[in-house]
C-alpha positions in Angstrom: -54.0 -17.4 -35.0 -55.0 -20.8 -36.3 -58.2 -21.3 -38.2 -60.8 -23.2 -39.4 -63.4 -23.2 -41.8 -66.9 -21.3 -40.5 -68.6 -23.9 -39.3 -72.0 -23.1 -37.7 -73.8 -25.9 -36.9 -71.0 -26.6 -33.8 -72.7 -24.1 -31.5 -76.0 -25.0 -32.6 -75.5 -28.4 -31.0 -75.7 -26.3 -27.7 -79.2 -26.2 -29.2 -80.3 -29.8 -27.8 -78.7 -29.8 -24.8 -81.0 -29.7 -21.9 -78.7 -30.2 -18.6 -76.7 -27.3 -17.6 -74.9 -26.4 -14.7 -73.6 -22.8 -13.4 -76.1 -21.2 -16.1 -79.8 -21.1 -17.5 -79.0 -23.0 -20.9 -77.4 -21.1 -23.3 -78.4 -21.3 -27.1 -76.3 -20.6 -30.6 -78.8 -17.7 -31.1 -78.2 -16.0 -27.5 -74.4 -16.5 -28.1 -73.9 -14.7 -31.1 -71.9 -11.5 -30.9 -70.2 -13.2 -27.9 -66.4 -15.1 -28.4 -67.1 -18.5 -26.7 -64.6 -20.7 -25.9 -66.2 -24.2 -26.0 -63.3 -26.9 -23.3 -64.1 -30.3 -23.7 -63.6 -31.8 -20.1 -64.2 -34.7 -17.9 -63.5 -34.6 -14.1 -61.2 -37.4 -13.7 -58.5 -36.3 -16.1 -55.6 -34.8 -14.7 -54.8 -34.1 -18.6 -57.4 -30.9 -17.9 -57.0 -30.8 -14.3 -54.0 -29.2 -15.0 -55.2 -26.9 -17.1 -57.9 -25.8 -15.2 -56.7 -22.8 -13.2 -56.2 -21.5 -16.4 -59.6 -21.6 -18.1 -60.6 -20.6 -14.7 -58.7 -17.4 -14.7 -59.9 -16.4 -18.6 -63.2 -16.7 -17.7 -62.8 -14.5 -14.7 -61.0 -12.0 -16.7 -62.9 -11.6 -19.7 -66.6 -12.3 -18.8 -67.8 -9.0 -18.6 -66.0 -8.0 -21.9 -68.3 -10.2 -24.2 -66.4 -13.5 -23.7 -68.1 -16.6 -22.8 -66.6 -19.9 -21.2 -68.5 -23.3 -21.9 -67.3 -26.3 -20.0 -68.5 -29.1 -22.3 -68.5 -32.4 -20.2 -68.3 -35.1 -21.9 -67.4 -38.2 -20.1 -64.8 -41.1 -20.4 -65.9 -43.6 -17.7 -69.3 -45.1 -16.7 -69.5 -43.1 -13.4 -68.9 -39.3 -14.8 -72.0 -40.0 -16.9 -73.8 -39.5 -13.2 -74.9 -36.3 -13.1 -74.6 -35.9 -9.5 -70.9 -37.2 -9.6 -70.7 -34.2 -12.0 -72.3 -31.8 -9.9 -70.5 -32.5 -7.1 -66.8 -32.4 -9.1 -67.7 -29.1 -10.2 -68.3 -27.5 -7.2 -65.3 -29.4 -5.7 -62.9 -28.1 -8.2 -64.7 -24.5 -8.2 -65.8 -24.8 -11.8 -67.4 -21.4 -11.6 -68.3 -21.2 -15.6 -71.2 -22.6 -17.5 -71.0 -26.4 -17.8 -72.6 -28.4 -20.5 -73.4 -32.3 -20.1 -72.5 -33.7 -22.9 -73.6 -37.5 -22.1 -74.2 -38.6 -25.5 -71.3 -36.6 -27.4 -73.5 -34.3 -29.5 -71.5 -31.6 -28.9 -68.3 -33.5 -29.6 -69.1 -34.4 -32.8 -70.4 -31.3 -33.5 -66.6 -30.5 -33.8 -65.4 -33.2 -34.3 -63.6 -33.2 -31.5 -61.5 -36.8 -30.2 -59.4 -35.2 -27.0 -59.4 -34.6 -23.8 -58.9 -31.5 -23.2 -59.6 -29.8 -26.3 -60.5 -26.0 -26.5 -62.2 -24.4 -29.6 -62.5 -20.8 -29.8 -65.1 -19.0 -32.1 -65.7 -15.7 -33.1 -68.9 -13.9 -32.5 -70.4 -15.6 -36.1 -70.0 -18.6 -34.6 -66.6 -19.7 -36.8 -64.0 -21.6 -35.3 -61.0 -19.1 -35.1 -58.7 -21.2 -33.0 -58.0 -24.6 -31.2 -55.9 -26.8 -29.2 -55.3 -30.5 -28.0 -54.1 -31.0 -24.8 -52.3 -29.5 -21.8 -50.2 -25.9 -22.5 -50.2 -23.4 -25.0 -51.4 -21.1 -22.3 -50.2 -18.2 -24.0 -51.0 -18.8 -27.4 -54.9 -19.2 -26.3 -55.0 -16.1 -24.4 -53.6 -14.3 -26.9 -56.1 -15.8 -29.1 -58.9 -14.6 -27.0 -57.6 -11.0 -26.5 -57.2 -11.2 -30.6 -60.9 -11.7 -31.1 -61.9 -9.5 -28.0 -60.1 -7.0 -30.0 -57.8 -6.1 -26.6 -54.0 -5.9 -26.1 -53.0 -6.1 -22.3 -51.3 -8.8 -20.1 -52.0 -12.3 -19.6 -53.4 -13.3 -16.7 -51.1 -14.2 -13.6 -51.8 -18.0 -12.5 -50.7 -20.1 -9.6 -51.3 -23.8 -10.9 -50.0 -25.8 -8.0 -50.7 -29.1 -5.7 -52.7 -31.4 -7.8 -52.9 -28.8 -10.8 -48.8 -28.4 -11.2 -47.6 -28.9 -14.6 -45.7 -32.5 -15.4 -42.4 -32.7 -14.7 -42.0 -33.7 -18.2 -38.3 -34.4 -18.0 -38.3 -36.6 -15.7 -41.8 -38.5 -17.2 -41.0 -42.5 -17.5 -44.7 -43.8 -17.4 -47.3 -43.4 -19.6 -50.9 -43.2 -19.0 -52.1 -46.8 -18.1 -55.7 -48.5 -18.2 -56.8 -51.2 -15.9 -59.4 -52.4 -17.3 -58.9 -55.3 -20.4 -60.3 -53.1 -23.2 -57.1 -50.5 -22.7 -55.1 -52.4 -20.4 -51.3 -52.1 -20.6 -48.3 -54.2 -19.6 -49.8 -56.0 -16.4 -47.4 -58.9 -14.7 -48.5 -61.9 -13.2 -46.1 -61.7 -10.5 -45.3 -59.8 -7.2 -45.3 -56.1 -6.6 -41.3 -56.7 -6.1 -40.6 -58.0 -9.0 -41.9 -55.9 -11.7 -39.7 -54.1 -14.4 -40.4 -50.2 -15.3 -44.1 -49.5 -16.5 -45.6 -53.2 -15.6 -48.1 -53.3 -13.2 -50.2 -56.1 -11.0 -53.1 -57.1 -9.2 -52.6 -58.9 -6.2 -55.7 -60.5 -4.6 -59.2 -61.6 -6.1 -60.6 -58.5 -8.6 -62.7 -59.1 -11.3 -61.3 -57.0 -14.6 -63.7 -55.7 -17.1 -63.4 -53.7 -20.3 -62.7 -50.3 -18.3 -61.8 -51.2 -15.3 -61.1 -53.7 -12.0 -63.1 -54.3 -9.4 -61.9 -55.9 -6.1 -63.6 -58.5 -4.9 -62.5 -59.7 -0.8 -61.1 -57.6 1.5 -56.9 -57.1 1.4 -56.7 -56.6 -2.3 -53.8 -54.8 -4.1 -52.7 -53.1 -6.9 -48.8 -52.3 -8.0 -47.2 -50.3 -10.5 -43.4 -49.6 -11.5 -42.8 -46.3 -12.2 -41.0 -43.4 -12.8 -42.1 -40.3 -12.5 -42.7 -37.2 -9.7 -46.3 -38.0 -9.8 -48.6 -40.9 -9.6 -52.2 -40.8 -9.9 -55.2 -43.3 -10.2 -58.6 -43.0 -10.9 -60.9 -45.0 -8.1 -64.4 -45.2 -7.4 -65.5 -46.7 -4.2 -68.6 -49.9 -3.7 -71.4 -49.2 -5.3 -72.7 -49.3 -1.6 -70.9 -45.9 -1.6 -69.5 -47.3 1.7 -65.9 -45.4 2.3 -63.0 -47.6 1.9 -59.5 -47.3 3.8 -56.6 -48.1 2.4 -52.5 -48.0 2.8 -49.9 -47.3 0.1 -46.3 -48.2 -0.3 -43.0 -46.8 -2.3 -40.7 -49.9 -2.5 -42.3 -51.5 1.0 -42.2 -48.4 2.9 -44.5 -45.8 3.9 -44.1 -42.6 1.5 -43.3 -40.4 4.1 -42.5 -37.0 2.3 -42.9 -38.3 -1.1 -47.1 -38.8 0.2 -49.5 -37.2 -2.3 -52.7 -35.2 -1.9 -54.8 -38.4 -1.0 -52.7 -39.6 1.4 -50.0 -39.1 4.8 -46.7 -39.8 5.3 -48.0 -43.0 6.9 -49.5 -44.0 3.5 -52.8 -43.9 4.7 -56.3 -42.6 2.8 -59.8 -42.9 2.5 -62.1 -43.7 -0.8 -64.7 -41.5 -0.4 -66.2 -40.7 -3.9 -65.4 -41.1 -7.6 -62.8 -39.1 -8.6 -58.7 -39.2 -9.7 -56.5 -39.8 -6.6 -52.8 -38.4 -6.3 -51.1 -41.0 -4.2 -47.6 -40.3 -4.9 -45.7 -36.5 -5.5 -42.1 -37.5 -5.2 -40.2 -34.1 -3.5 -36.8 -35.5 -3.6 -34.8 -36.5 -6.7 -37.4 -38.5 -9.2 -36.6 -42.3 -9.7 -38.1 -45.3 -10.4 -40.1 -47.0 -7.6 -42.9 -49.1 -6.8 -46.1 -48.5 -5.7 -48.2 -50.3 -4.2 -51.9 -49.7 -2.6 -53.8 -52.2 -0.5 -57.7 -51.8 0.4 -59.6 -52.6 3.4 -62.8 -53.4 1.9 -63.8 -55.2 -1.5 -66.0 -53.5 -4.0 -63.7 -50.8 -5.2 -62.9 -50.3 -9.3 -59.6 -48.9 -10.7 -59.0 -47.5 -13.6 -56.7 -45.4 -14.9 -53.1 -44.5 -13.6 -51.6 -41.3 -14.5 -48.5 -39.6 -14.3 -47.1 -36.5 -13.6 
């Protein structure tokens, strides 16, 4: 089991906090005795999406046995500082645990803390006896937490499919890609058919800020070359919160079987709420190909694509 140094003033940031979700807020002084696993989350990641059936699973498993789960939610984009964007994720993805907002990264910094996902798992003095960055180490965690809880029994039994399946990390081409000019990556002035592996375009009017692009007449489209089994984006809709339709291609066709949670085999979807979309899960044998999404209506902001 890793370690750190005891360091109590992490949990006491909990201290401050005064929006809590699942729970009546919990403080450093009601926690102690307890082995808390603080997971630094926000919605739209697919980073922890995929690990959330997991955390999900230890807090079911060990709640009763003097083991508490925080969901510390601290956001990346300007939308998951909404509360009720928040609040309605959470019950969407059956967050069950108690969930911390973590707006102004108090808690963060508290552990100094610069991922998403990150867990951090302390002892019942309130020392940091463990930690990871990232996506896996499944195992070693649980282990970890049985270590502390002072049990020795098998790990817990979890199906993490559809839009939690691990990355097909063999067959991963793309990297994670920002939209907006402050992160942006290798975008192409050209057409959706002519772009090389990893470039990506706008096709239309948008408007592209530090974070993200926002579309701005009706027919706009946005196209990336990759190579991977999945592709995501992260969309919000107008700030109307009127739903948007929209169509999306693999090399100028519809997806057909290769369609991803957000859409059908015709292509077709709806933006309904601010949130990650997966728009392509390839079934077949994984090669490059280009993707390309049109909207219906102007007003909606991309930013992010992810890959899987």
């Amino acid at each position: 089991m890793s370690s750190t140094a005891p360091d109590h003033s992490a949990l006491s940031a909990l201290d401050g906090a005064s929006v809590w979700l699942n729970t009546e807020p919990l403080t450093s002084a009601g926690l102690h005795g307890s082995v808390v696993l603080v997971d630094f989350w926000t919605y739209s990641c697919i980073n922890w999406l995929r690990t959330l059936p997991y955390v999900r699973a230890w807090h079911e498993r060990y709640r009763d046995r003097g083991f508490v789960l925080i969901g510390a939610h601290a956001p990346e984009f300007g939308f998951e500082h909404d509360l009720e964007n928040v609040r309605r994720a959470t019950g969407e993805l059956d967050v069950g645990y108690p969930v911390v907002i973590d707006n102004d990264f108090t808690i963060w910094r508290s552990f100094d803390n610069h991922y998403w996902p990150a867990v951090y798992l302390l002892d019942g003095d309130g020392s940091v006896r463990f930690h990871h960055f990232g996506e896996e180490a499944y195992e070693e965690t649980e282990r970890a937490i049985q270590q502390l809880l002072g049990l020795d029994e098998e790990l817990v039994q979890v199906d993490a499919g559809g839009l939690a399946e691990a990355a097909d990390w063999g067959a991963l081409r793309s990297p994670e890609t920002y939209v907006g000019h402050a992160r942006g990556g290798s975008r192409s002035d050209g057409r959706a058919d002519g772009l090389a592996l990893n470039q990506w375009a706008l096709g239309g009017e948008w408007s592209v800020g530090g974070e993200s692009a926002e579309l701005d007449a009706a027919g706009g489209s946005i196209a990336y070359r990759f190579e991977g089994r999945d592709l995501n984006l992260v969309l919000t809709p107008p700030a109307s919160g009127a739903q948007v339709g929209f169509t999306v291609l693999l090399d100028g066709q519809p997806p057909g079987d290769d369609h991803g949670l957000d859409t059908d085999a015709s292509g077709a979807g709806t933006l309904s709420e601010p949130r990650m979309y997966q728009l392509v899960r390839q079934r077949g044998a994984i090669r490059a190909r280009t993707f390309e999404m049109t909207f219906l209506e102007p007003g909606v902001r991309a930013y992010v694509f992810t890959f899987g």
